[in-house]
C-alpha positions as CSV (number, residue, x, y, z in Angstrom):
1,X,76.8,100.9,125.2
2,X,76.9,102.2,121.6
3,X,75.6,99.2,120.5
4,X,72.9,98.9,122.8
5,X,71.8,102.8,122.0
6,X,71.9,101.1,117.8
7,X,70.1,98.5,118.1
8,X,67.2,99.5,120.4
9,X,66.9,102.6,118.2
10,X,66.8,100.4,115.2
11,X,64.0,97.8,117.0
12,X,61.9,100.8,117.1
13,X,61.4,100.3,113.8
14,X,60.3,96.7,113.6
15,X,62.5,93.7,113.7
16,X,66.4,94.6,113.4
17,X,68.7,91.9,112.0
18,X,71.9,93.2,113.0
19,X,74.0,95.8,111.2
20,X,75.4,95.2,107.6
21,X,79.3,96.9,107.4
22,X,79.6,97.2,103.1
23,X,83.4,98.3,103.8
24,X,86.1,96.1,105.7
25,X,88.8,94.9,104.4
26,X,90.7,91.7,105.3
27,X,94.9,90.6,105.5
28,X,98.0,92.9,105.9
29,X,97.7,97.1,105.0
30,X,101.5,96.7,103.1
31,X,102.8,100.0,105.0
32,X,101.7,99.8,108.5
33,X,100.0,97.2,111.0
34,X,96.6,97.7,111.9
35,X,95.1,96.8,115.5
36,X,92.6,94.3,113.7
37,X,94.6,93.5,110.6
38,X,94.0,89.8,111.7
39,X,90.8,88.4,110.5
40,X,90.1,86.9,114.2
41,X,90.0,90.2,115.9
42,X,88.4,92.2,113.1
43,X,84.9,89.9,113.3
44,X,85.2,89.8,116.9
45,X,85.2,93.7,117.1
46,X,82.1,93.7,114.5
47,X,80.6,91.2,116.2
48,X,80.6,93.0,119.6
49,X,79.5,96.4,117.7
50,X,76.5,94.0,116.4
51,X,77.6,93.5,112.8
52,X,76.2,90.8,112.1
53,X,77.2,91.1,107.6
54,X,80.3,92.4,106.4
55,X,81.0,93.0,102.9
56,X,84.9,92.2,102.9
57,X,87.2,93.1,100.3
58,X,91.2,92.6,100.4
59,X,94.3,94.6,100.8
60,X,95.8,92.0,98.5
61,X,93.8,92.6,95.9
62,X,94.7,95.9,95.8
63,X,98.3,95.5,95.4
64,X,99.1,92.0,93.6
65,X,98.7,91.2,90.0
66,X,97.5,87.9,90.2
67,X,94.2,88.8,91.4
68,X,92.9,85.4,90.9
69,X,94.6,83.8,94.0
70,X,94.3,86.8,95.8
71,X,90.6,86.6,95.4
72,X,91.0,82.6,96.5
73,X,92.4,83.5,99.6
74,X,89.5,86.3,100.5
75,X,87.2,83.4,99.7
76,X,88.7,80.8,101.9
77,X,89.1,83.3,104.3
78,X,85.8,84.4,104.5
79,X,84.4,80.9,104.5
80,X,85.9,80.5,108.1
81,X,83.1,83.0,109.5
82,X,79.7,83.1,108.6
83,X,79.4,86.8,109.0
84,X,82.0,87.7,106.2
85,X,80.7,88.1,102.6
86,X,83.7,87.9,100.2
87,X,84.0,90.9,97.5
88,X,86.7,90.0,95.0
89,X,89.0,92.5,93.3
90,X,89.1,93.3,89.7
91,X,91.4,95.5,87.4
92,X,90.5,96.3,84.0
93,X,94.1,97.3,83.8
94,X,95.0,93.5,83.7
95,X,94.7,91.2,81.3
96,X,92.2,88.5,81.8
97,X,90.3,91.0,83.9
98,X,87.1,89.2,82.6
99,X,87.7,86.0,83.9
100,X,88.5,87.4,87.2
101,X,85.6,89.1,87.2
102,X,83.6,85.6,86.0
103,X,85.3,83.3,89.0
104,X,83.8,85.9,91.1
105,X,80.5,85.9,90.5
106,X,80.4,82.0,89.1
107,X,83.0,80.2,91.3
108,X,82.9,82.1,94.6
109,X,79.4,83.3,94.1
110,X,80.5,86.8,95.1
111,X,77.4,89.3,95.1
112,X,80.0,91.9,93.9
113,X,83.4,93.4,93.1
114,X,85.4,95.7,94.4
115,X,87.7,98.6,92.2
116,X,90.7,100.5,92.9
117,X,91.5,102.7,89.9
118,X,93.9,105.2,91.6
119,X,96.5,102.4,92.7
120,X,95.8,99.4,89.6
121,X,96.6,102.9,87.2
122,X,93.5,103.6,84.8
123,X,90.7,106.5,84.9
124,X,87.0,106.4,84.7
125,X,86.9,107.3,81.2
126,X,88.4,104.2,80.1
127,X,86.7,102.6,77.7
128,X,87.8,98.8,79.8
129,X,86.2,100.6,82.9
130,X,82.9,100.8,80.9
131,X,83.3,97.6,79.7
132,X,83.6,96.1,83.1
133,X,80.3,98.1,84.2
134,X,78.6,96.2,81.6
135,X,80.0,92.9,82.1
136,X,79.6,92.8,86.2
137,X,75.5,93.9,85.3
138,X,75.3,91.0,82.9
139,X,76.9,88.8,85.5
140,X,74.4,90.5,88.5
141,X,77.0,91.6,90.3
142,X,77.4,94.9,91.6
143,X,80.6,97.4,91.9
144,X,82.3,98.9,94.3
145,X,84.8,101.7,93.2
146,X,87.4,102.6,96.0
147,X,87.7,106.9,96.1
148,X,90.4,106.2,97.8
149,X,92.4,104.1,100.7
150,X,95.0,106.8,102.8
151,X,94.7,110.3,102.7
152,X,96.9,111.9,100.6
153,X,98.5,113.7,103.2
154,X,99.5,110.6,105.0
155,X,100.7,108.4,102.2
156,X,104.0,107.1,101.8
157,X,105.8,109.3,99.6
158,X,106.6,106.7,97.1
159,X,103.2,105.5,96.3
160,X,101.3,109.1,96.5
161,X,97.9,108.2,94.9
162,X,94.8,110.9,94.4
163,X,91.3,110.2,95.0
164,X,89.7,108.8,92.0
165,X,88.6,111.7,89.4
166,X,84.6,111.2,89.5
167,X,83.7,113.5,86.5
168,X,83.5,110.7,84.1
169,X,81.6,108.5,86.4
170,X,78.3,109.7,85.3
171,X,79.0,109.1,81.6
172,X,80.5,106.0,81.9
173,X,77.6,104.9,84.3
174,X,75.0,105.8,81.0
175,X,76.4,102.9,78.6
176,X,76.2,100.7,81.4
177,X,72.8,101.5,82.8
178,X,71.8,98.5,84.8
179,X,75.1,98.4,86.4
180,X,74.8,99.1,90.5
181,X,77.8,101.4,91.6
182,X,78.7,101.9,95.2
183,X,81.2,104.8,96.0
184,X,83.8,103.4,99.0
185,X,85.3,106.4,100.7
186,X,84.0,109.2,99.1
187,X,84.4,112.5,101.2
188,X,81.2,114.5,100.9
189,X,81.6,117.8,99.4
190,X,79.0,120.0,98.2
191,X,78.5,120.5,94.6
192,X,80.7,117.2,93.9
193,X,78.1,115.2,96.1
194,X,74.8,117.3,94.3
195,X,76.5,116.0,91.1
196,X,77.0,112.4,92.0
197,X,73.4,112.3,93.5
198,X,72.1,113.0,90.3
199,X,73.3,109.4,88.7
200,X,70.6,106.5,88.6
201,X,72.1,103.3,90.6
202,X,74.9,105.1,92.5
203,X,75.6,104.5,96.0
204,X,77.7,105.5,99.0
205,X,79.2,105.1,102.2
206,X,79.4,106.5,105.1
207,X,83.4,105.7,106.1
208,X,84.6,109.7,105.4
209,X,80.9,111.6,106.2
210,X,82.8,113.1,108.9
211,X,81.5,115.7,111.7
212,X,78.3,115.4,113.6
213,X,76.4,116.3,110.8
214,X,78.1,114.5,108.1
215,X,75.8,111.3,107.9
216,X,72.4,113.6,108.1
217,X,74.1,115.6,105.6
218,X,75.1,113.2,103.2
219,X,71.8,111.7,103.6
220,X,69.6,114.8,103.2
221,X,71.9,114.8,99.2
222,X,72.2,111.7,98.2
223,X,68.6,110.4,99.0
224,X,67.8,108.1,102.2
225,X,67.9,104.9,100.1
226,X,70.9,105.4,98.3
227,X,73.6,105.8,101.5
228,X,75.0,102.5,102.7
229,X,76.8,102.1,106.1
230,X,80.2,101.4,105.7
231,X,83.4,101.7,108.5
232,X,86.6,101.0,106.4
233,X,87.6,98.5,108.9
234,X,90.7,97.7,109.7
235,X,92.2,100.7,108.0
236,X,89.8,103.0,110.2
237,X,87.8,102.9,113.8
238,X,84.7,100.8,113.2
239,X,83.2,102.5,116.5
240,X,84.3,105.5,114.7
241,X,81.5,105.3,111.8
242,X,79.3,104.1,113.9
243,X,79.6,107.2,116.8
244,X,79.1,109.5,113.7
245,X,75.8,107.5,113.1
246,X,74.4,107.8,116.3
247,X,75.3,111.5,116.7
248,X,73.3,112.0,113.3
249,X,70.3,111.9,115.3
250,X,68.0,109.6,112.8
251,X,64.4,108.4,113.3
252,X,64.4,104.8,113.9
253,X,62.9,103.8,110.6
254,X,65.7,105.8,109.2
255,X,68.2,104.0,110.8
256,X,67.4,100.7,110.2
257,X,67.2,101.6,106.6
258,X,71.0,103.1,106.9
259,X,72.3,100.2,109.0
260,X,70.6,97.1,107.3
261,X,67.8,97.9,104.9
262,X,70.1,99.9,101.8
263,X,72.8,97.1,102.1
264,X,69.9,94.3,101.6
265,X,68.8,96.3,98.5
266,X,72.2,96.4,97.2
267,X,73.0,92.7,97.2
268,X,69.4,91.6,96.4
């Protein structure tokens, strides 16, 4: 029925594609099992949701080292279904970080990468993270820095990670100004978000816009264009992100724009 309400919303607005998900994430969470930790039963839940693009990153690539053959198995993996678009994971904290980051956008053809700063243990105001901006712009690829994965209050004690410290984002965004940033998980907060919103090329999702009014919210700061639909799938509900979409009440143009339109934009 959700699905139904989406798309025929979205049609009011002219042809609608299906919906583009910018935030799933593919192979075992290390601490838990997820309902649709299994790649199988993760696009078959998009697909009945009517995603018909997902931008998938992986768990592995969060936790092993050799991010090279973790980022070979997310590409043969997404291979297997047409509607999975592989984003590899890259570390600046690594060495060989740049070749990584090459084999993604040369050998896999990935449109992007995907960051985890918090868990791979280095801050925005890294000169390497800067670097990397620069690098993925020259290579057309765009970024996608994890906020974070688990709540802090939910974490396993031994591995508590905070959210990412954003106040050096903007700084480290301005020596790499053709670099396109997406934010994954960012929790909407007032003058953080008015702050953020303020960067050239940043973007956002809408996995943690929570309440009824979250999405519109988020929207009505960041700027219509700029907010990308994204469910953190498996590690959260994808009907979840997309109820909170539905409740925010959007004009059909609006919508498609959230849905498809921004997530075209970003990988164009």
């Amino acid at each position: 029925m959700l699905r139904g309400q989406m798309a025929e919303a979205a049609d009011d607005a002219g042809n609608f594609e299906g919906i583009i998900d910018s935030n799933v994430s593919l192979f075992h969470w290390p601490f838990r099992r997820l309902p649709l930790d299994k790649t199988e039963k993760l696009v078959a839940k998009l697909r009945s949701l009517g995603v018909t693009k997902a931008l998938a990153g992986s768990f592995e690539g969060v936790f092993h080292r050799d991010l090279a053959s973790a980022n070979a198995r997310l590409a043969d993996e997404c291979a297997r279904y047409p509607e999975l678009t592989p984003i590899g994971s890259v570390s600046p904290s690594l060495p060989g970080w740049e070749r990584d980051l090459d084999r993604c956008a040369s050998k896999w053809r990935m449109p992007g990468i995907r960051l985890h700063p918090s868990q791979q243990g280095y801050a925005l105001d890294s000169t390497l993270f800067s670097r990397l901006l620069a690098r993925a712009a020259e290579a057309g690829v765009f970024v996608q820095l994890a906020v974070t994965l688990e709540d802090v209050r939910t974490q396993p004690a031994l591995v508590v990670k905070p959210d990412v410290d954003l106040a050096p984002l903007a700084d480290a965004m301005a020596k790499a100004p053709a670099a396109k940033v997406q934010l994954l998980n960012l929790r909407p907060r007032g003058s953080e978000l008015k702050s953020l919103a303020t960067i050239p090329n940043l973007y956002f999702d809408t996995a943690r816009a929570d309440g009824t009014d979250g999405v519109a919210s988020l929207l009505a700061v960041a700027g219509p264009e700029r907010v990308v639909f994204g469910s953190h799938a498996p590690f959260l509900i994808p009907e979840a992100a997309l109820i909170r979409v539905h409740e925010s009440a959007l004009d059909p143009n609006s919508l498609r724009t959230l849905l498809r339109g921004n997530a075209e934009g970003l990988l164009s």
